[in-house]
PDB file of the backbone (N, CA, C, O) and the ligand in Angstrom, with CONECT records:
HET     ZN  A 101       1
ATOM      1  N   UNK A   1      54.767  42.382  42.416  1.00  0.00           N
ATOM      2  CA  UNK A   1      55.151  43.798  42.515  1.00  0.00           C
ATOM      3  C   UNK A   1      55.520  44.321  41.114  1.00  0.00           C
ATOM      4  O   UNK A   1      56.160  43.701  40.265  1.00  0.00           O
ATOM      5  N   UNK A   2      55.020  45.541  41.014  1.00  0.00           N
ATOM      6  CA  UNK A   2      55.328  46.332  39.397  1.00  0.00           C
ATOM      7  C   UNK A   2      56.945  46.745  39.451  1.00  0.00           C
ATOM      8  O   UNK A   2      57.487  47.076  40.505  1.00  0.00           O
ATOM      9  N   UNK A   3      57.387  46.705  38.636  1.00  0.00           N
ATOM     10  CA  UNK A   3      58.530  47.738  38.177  1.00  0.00           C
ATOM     11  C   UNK A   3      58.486  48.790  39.178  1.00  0.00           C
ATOM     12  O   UNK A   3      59.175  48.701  40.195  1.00  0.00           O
ATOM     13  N   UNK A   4      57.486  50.085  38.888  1.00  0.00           N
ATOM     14  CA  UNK A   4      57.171  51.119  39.571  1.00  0.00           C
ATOM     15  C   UNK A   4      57.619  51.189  40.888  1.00  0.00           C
ATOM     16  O   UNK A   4      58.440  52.010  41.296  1.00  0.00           O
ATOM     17  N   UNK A   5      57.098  50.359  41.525  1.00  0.00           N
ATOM     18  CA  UNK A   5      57.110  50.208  42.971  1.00  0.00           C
ATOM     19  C   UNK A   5      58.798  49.841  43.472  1.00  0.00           C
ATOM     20  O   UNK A   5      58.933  49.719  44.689  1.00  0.00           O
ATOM     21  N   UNK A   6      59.608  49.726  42.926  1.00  0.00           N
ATOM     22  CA  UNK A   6      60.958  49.058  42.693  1.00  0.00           C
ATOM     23  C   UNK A   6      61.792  50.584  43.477  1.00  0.00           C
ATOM     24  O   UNK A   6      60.995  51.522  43.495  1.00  0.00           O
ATOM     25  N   UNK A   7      62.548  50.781  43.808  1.00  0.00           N
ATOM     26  CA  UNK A   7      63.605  51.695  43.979  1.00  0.00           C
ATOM     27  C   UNK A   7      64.449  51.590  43.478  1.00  0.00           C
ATOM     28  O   UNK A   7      65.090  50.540  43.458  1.00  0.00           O
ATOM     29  N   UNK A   8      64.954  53.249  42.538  1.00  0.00           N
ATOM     30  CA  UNK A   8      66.278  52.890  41.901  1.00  0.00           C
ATOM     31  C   UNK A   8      67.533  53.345  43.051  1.00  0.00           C
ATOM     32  O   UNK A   8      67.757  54.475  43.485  1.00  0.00           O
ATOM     33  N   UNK A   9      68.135  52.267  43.320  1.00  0.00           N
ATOM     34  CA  UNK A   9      69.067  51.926  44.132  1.00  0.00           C
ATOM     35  C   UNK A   9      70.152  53.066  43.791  1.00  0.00           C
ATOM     36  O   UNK A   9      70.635  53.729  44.709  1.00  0.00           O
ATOM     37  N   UNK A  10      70.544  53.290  42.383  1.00  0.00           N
ATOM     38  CA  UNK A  10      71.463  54.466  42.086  1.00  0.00           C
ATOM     39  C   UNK A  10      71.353  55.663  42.694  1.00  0.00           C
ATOM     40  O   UNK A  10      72.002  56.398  43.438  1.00  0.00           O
ATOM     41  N   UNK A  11      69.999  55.601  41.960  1.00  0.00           N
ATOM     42  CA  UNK A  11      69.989  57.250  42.364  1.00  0.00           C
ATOM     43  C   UNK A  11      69.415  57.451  43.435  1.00  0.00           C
ATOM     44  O   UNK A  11      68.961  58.594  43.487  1.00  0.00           O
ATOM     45  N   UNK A  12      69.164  56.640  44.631  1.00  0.00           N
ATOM     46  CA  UNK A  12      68.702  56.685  45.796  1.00  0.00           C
ATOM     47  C   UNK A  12      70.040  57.195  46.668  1.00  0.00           C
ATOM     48  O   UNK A  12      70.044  57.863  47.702  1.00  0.00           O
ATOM     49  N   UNK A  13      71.167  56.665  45.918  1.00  0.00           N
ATOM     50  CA  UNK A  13      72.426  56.622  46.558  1.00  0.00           C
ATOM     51  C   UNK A  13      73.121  57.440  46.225  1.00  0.00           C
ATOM     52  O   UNK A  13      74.271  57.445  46.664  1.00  0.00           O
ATOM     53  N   UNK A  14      72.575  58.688  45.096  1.00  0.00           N
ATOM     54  CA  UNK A  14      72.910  59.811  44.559  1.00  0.00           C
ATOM     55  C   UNK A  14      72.157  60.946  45.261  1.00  0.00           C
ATOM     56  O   UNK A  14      72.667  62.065  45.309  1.00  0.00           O
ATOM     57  N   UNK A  15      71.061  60.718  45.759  1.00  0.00           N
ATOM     58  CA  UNK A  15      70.458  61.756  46.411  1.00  0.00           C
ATOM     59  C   UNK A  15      70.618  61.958  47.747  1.00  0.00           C
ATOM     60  O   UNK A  15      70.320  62.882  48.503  1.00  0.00           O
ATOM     61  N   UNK A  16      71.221  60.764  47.898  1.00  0.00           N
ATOM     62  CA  UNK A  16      71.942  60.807  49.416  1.00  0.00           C
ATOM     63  C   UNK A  16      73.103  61.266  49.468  1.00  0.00           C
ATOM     64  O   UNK A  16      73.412  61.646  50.597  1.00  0.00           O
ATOM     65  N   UNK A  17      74.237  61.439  48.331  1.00  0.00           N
ATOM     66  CA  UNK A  17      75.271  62.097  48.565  1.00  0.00           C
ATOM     67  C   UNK A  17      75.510  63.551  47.806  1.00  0.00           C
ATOM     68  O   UNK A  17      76.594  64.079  47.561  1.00  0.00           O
ATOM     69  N   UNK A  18      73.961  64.124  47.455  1.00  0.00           N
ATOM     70  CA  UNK A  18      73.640  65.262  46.885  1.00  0.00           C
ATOM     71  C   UNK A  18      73.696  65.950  48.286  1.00  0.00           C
ATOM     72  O   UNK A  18      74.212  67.033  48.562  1.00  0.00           O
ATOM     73  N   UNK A  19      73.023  65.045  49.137  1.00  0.00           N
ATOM     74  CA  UNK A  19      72.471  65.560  50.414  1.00  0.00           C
ATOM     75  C   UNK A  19      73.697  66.323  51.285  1.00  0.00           C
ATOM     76  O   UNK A  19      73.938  67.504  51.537  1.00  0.00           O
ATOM     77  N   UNK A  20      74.468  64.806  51.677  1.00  0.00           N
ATOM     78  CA  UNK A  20      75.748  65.207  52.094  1.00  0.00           C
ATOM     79  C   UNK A  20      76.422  65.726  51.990  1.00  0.00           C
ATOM     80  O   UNK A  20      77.087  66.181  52.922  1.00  0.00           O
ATOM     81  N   UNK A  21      76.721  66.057  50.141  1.00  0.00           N
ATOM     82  CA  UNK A  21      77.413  67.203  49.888  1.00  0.00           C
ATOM     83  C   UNK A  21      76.812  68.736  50.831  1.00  0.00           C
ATOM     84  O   UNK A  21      77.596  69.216  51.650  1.00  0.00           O
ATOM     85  N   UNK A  22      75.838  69.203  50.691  1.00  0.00           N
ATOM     86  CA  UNK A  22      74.957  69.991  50.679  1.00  0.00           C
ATOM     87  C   UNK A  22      75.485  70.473  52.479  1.00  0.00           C
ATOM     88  O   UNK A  22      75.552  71.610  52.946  1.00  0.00           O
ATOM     89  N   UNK A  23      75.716  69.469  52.997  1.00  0.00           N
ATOM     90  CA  UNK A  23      75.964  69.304  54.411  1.00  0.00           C
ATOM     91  C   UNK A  23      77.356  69.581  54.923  1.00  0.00           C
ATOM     92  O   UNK A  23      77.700  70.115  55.977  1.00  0.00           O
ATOM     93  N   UNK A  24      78.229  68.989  53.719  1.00  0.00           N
ATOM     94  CA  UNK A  24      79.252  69.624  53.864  1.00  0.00           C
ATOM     95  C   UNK A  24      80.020  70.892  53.525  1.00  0.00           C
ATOM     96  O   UNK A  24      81.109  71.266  53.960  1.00  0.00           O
ATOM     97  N   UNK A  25      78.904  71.679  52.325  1.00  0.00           N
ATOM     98  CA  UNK A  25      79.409  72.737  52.089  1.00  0.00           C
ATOM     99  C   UNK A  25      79.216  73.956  53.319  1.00  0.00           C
ATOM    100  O   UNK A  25      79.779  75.033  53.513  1.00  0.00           O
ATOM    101  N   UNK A  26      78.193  73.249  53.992  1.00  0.00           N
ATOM    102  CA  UNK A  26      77.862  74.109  55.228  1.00  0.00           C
ATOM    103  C   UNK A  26      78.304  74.090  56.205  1.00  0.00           C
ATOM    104  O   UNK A  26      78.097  74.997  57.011  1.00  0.00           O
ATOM    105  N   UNK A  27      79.140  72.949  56.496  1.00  0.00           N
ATOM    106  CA  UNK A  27      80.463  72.885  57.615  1.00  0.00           C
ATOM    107  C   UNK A  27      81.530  73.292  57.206  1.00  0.00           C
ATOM    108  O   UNK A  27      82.348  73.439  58.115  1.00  0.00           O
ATOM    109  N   UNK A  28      81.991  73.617  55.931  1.00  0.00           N
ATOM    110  CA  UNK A  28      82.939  73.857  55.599  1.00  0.00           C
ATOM    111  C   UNK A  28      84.019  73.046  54.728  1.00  0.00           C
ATOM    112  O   UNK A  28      85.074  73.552  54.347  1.00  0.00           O
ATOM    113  N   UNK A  29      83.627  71.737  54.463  1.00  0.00           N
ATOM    114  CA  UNK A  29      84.076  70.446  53.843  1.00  0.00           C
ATOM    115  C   UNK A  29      84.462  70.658  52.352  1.00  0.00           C
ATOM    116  O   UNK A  29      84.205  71.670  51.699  1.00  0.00           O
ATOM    117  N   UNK A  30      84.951  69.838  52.025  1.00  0.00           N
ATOM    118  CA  UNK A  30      85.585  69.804  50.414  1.00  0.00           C
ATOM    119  C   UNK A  30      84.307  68.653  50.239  1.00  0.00           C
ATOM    120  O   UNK A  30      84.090  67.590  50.820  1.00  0.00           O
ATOM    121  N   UNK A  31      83.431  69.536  48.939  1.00  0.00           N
ATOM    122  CA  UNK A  31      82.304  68.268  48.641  1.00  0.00           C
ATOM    123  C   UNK A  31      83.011  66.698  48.005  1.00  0.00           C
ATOM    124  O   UNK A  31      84.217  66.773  47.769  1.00  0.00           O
ATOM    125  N   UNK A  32      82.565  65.782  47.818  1.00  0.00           N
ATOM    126  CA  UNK A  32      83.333  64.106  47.162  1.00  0.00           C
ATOM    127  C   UNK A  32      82.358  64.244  46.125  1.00  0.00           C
ATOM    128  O   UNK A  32      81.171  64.556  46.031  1.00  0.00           O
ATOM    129  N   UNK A  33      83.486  63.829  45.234  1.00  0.00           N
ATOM    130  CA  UNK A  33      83.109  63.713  43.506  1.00  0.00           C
ATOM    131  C   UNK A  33      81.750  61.970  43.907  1.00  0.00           C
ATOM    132  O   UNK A  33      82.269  60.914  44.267  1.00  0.00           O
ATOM    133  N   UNK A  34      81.014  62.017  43.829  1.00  0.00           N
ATOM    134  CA  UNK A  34      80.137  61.335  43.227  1.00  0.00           C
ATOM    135  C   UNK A  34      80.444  59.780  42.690  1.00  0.00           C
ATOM    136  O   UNK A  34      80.223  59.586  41.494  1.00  0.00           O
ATOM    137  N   UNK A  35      80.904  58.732  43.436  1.00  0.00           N
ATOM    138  CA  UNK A  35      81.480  57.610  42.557  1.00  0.00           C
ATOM    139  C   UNK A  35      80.133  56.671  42.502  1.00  0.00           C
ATOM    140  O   UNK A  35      79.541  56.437  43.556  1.00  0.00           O
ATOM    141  N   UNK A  36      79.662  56.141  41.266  1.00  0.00           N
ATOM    142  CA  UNK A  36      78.039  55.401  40.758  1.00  0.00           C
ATOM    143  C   UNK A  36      78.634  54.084  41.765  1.00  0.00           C
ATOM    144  O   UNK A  36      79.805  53.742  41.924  1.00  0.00           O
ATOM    145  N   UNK A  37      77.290  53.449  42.415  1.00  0.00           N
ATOM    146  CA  UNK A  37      77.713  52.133  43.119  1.00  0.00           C
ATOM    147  C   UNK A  37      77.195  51.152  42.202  1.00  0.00           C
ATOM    148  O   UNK A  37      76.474  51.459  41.252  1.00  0.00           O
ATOM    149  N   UNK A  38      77.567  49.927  42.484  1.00  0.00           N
ATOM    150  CA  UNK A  38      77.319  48.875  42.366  1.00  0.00           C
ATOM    151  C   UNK A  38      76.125  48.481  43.099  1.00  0.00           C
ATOM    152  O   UNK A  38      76.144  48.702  44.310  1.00  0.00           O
ATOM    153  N   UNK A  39      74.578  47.670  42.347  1.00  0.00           N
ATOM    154  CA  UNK A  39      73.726  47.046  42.940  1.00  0.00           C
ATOM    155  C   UNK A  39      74.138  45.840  43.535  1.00  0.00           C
ATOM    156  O   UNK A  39      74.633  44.949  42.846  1.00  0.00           O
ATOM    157  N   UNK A  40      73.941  45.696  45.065  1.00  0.00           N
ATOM    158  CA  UNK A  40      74.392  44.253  45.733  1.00  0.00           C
ATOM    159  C   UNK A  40      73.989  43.241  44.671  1.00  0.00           C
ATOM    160  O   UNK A  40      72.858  43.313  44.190  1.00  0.00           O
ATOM    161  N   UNK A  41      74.939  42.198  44.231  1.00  0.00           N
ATOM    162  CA  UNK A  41      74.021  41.000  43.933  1.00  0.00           C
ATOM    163  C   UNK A  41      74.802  39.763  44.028  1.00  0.00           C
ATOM    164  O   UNK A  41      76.030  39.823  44.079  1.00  0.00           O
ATOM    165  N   UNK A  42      74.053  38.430  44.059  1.00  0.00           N
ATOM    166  CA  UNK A  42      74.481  37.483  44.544  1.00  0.00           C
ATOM    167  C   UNK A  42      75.384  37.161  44.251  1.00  0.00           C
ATOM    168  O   UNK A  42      75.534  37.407  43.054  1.00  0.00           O
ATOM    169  N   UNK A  43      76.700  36.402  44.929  1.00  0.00           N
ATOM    170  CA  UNK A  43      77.965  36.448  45.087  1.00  0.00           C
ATOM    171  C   UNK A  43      78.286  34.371  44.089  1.00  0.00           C
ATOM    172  O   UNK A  43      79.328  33.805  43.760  1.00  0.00           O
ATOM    173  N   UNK A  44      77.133  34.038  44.000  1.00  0.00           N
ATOM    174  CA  UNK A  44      76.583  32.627  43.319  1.00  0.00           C
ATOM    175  C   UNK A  44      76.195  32.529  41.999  1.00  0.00           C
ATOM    176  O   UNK A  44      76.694  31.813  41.130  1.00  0.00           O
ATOM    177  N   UNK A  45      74.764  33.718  41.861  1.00  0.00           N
ATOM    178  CA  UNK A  45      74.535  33.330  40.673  1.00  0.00           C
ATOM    179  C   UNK A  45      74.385  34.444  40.049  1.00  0.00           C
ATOM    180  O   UNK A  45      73.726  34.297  39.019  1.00  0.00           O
ATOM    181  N   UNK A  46      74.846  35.879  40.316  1.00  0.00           N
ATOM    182  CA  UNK A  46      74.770  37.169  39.823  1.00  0.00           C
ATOM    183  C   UNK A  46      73.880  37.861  39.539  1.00  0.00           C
ATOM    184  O   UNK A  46      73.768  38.798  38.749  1.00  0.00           O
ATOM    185  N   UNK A  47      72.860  37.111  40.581  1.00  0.00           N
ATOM    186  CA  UNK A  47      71.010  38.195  40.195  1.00  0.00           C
ATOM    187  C   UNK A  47      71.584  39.478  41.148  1.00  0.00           C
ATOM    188  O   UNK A  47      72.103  39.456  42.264  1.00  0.00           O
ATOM    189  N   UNK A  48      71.272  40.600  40.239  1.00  0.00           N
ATOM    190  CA  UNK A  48      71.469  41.381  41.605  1.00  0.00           C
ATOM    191  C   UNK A  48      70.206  41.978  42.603  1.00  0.00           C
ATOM    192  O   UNK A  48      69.127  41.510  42.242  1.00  0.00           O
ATOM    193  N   UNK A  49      70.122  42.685  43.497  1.00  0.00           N
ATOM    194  CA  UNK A  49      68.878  42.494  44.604  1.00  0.00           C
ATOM    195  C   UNK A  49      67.653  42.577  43.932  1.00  0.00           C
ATOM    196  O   UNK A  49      66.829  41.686  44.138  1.00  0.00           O
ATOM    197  N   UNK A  50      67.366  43.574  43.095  1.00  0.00           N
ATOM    198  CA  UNK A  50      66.072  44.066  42.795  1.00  0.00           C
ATOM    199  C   UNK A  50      65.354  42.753  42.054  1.00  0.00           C
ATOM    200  O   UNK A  50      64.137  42.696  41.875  1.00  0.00           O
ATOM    201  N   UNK A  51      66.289  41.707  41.650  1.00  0.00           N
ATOM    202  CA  UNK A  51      65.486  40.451  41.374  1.00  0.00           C
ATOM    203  C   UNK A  51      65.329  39.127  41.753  1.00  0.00           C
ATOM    204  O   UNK A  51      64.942  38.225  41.010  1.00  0.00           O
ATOM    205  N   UNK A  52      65.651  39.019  42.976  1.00  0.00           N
ATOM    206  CA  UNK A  52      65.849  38.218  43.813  1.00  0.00           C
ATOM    207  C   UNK A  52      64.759  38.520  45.124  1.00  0.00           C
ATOM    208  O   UNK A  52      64.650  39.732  45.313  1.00  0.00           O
ATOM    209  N   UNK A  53      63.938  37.687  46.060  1.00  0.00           N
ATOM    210  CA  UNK A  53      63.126  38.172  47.026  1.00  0.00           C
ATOM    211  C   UNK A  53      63.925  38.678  47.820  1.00  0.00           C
ATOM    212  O   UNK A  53      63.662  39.833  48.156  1.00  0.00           O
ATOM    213  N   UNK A  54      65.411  37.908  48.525  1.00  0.00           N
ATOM    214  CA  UNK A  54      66.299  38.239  49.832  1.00  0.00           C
ATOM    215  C   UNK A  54      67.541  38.015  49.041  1.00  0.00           C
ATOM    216  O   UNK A  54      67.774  37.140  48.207  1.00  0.00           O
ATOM    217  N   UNK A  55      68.359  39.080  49.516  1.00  0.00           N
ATOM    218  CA  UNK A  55      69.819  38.612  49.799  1.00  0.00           C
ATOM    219  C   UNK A  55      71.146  39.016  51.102  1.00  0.00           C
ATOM    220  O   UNK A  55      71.682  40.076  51.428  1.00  0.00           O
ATOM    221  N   UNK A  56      71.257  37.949  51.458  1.00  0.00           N
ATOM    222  CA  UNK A  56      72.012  37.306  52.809  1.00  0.00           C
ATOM    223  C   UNK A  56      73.192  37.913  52.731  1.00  0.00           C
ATOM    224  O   UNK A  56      73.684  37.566  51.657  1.00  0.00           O
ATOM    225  N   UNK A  57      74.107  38.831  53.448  1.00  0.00           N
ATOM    226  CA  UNK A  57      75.376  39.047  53.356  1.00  0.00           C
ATOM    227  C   UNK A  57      76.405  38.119  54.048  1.00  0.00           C
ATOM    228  O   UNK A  57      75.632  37.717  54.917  1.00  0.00           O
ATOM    229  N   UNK A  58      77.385  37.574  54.278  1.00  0.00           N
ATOM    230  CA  UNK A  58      78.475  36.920  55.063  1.00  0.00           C
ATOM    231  C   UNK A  58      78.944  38.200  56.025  1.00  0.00           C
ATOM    232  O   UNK A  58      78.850  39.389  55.721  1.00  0.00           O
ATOM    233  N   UNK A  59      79.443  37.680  57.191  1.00  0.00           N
ATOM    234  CA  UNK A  59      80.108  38.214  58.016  1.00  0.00           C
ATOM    235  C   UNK A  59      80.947  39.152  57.062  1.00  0.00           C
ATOM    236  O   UNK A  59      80.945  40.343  57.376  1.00  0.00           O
ATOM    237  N   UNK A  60      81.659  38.787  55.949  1.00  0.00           N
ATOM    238  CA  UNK A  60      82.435  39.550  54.720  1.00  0.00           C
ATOM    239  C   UNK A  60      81.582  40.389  54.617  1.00  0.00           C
ATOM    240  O   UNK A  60      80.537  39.978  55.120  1.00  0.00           O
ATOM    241  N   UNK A  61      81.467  41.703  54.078  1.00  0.00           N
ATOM    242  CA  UNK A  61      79.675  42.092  53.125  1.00  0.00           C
ATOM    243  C   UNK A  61      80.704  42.314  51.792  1.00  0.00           C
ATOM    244  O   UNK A  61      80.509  43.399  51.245  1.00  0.00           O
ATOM    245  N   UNK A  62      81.848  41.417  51.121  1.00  0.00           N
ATOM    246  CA  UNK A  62      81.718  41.171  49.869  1.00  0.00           C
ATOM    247  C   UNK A  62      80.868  39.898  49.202  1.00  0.00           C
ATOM    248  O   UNK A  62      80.325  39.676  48.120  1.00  0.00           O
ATOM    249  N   UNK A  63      81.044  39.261  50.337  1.00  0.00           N
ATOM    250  CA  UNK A  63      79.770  38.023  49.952  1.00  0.00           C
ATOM    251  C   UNK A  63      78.839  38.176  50.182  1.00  0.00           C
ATOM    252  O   UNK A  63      78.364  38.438  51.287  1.00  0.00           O
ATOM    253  N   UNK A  64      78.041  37.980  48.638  1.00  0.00           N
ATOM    254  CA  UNK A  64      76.168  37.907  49.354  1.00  0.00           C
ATOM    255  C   UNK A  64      75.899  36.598  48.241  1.00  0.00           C
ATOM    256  O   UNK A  64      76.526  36.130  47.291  1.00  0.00           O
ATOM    257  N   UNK A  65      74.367  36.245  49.056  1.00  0.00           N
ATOM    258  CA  UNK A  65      73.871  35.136  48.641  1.00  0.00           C
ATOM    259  C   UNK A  65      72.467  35.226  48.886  1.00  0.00           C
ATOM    260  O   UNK A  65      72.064  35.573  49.996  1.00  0.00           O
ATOM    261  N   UNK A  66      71.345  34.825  47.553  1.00  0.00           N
ATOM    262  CA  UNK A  66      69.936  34.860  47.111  1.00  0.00           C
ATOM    263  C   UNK A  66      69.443  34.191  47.873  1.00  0.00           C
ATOM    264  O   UNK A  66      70.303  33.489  48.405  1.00  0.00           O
ATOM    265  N   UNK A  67      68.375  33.985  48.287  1.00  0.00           N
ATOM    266  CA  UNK A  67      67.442  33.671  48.683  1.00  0.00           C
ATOM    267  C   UNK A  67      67.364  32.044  47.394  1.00  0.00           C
ATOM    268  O   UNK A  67      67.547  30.873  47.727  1.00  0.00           O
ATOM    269  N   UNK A  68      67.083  32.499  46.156  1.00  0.00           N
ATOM    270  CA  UNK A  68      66.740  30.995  45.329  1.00  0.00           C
ATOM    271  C   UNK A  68      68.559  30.452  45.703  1.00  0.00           C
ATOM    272  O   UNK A  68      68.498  29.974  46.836  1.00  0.00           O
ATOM    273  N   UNK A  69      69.859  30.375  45.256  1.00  0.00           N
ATOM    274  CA  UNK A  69      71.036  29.652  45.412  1.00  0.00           C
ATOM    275  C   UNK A  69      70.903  29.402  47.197  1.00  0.00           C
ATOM    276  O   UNK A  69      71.467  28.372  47.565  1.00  0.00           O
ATOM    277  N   UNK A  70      70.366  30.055  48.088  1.00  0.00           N
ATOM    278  CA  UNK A  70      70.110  29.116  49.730  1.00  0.00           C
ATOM    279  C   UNK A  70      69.296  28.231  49.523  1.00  0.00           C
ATOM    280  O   UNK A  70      69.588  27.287  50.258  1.00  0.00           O
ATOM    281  N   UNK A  71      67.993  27.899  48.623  1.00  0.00           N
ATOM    282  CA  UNK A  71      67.315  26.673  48.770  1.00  0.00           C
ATOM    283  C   UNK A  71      68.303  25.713  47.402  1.00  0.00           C
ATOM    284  O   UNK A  71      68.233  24.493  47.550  1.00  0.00           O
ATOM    285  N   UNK A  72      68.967  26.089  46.442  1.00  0.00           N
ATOM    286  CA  UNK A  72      69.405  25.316  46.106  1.00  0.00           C
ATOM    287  C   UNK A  72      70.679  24.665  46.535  1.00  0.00           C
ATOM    288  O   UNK A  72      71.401  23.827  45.994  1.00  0.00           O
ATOM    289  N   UNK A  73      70.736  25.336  47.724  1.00  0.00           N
ATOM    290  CA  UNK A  73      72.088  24.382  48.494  1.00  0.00           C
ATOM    291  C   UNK A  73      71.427  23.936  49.652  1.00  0.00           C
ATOM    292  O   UNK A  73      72.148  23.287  50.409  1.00  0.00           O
ATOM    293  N   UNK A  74      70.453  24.071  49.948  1.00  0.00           N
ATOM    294  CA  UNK A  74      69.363  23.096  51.095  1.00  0.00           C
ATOM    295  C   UNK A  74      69.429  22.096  50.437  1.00  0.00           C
ATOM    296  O   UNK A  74      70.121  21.194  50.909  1.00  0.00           O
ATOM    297  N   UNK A  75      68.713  21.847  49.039  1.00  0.00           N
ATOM    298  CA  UNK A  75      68.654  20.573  48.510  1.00  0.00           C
ATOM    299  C   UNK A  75      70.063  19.754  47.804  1.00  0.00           C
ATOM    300  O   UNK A  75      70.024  18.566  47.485  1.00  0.00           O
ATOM    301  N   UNK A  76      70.915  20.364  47.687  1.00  0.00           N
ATOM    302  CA  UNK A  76      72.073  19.359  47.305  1.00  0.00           C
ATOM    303  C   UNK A  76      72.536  19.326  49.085  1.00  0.00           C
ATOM    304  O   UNK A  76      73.549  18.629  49.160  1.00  0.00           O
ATOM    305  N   UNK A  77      72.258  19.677  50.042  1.00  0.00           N
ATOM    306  CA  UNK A  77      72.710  19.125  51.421  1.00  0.00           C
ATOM    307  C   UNK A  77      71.884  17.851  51.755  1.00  0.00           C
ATOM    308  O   UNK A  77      72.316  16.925  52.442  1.00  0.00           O
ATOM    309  N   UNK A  78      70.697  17.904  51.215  1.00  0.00           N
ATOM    310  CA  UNK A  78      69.352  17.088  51.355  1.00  0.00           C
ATOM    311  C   UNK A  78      69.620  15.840  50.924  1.00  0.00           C
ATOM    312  O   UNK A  78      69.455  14.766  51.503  1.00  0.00           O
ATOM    313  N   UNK A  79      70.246  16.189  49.363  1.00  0.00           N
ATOM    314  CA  UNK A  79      71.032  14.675  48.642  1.00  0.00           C
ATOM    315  C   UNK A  79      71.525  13.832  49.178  1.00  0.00           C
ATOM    316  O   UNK A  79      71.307  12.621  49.122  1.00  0.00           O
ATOM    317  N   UNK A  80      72.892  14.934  50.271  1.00  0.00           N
ATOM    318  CA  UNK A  80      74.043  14.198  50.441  1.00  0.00           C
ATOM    319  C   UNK A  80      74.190  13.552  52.149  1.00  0.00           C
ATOM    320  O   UNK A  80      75.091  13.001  52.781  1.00  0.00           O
ATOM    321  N   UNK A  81      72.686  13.996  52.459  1.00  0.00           N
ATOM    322  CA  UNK A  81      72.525  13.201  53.639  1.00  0.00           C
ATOM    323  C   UNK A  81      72.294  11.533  53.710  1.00  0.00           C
ATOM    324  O   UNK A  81      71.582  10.953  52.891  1.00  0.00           O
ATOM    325  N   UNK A  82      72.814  11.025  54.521  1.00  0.00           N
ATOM    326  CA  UNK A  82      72.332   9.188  54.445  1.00  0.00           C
ATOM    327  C   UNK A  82      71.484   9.205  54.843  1.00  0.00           C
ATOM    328  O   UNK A  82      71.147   9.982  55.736  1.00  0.00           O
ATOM    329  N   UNK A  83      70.398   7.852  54.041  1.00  0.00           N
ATOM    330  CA  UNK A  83      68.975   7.894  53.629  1.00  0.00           C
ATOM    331  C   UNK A  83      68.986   6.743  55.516  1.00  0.00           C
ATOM    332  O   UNK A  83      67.957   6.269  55.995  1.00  0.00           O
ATOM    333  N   UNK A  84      69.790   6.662  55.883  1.00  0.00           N
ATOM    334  CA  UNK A  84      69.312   6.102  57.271  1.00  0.00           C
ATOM    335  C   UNK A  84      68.386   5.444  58.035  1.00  0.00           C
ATOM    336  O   UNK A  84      69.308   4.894  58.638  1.00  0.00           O
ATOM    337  N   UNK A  85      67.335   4.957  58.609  1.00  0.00           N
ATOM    338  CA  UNK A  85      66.648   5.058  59.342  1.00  0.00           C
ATOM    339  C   UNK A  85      66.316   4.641  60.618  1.00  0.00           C
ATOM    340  O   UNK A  85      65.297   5.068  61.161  1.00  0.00           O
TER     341      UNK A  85
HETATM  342 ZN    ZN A 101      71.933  33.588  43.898  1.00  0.00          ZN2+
END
């Protein structure tokens, strides 16, 4: 996937509260000052979404976790299993 094709998460989240404002001046509302968000990103290794394939939230949604740090804790679980048979 290009760059291009990417969504900017900011201002996706700015045009949504352009919107709202817009919505509230028409009910009658006091518009909200505009606060910039934070891009989700992994709560492990600090990719945030747009570079990562998936990221997993916890029952928390202050925790999230990548898609690559879930297979690298598949394989240190993989380690620490007994080789058994
Ligand atoms: Zn990660």
């Amino acid at each position: 996937m290009s760059d291009d094709n990417k969504i900017d998460y900011v201002e996706a989240i700015f045009q949504l509260h352009e919107a709202t404002n817009k919505l509230r001046k028409i009910t009658g509302e006091e518009p909200k000052p505009f606060v910039k968000p934070k891009p989700p990103f992994c709560s492990f290794c600090g990719k945030c979404k747009n570079e990562v394939v998936a990221l997993l939230s916890s029952p928390s949604p202050e925790i999230l976790i990548c898609n690559e740090c879930i297979r690298k804790a598949q394989e240190i679980i993989d380690g620490m299993e007994p080789n058994e048979s």
